[in-house]
C-alpha positions in Angstrom: -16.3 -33.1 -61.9 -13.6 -32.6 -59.4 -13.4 -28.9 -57.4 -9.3 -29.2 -56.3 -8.7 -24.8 -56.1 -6.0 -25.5 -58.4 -5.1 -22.7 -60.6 -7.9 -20.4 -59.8 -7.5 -16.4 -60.8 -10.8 -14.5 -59.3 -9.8 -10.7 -59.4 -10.4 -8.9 -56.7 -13.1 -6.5 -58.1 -15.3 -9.6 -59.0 -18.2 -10.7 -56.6 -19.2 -14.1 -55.9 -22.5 -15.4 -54.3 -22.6 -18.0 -52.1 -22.3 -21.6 -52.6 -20.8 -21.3 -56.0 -18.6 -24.0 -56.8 -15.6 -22.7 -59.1 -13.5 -25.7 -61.0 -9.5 -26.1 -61.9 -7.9 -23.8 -64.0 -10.8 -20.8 -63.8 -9.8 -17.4 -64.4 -12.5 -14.8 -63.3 -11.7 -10.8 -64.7 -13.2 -7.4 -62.9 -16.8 -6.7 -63.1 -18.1 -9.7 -62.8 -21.0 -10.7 -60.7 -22.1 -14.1 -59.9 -25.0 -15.1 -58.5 -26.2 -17.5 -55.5 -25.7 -21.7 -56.3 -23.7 -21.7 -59.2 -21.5 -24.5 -60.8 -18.6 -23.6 -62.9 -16.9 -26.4 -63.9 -13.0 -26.8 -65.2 -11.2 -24.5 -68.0 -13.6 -21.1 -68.0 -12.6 -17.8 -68.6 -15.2 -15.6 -67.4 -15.3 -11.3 -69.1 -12.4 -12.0 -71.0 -12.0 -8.8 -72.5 -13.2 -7.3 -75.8 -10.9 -6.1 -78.8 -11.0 -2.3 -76.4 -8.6 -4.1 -74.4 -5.4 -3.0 -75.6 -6.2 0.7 -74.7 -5.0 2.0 -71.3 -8.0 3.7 -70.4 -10.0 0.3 -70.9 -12.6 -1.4 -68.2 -14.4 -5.1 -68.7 -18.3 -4.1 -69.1 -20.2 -5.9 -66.2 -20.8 -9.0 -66.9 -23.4 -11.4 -65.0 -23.5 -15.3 -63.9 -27.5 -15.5 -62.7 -28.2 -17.7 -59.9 -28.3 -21.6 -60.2 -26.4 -21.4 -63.5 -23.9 -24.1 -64.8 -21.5 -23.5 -67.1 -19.5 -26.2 -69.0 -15.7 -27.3 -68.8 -13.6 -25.2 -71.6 -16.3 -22.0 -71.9 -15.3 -18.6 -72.8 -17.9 -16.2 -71.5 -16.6 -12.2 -73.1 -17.2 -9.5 -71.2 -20.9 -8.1 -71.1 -22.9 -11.4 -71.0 -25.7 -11.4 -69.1 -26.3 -15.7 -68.2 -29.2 -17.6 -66.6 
């Protein structure tokens, strides 16, 4: 696994822990929390939004990456999914 910061999104209203380790091509939406230690390896979408999304009004549902979790190349993790 190679960690290169290519083509990463992390929006801005998303928190990360420390020593987390986020691979190419990772796309990270609001409200999501990750813990302490956590490897997330190449082609992830993290709170990609549910079918509400197309509503103006709409906000991702918190979603939350426990500490020492890994999560495998090409995962989609939808919003509201609670991991580790």
């Amino acid at each position: 696994m190679k960690f290169n910061n290519r083509n990463i999104f992390i929006s801005k209203k998303a928190q990360i822990g420390s020593n987390v380790r986020i691979g190419d091509n990772t796309t990270i939406y609001d409200n999501v929390v990750i813990a302490d230690n956590v490897i997330i390896c190449n082609d992830i979408i993290i709170c990609e939004p549910d079918n509400d999304y197309c509503h103006v009004e709409y906000e991702n549902l918190a979603t939350t990456i426990k500490s020492d979790s890994l999560i495998r190349s090409h995962a989609i993790i939808y919003s509201g999914v609670v991991l580790g």
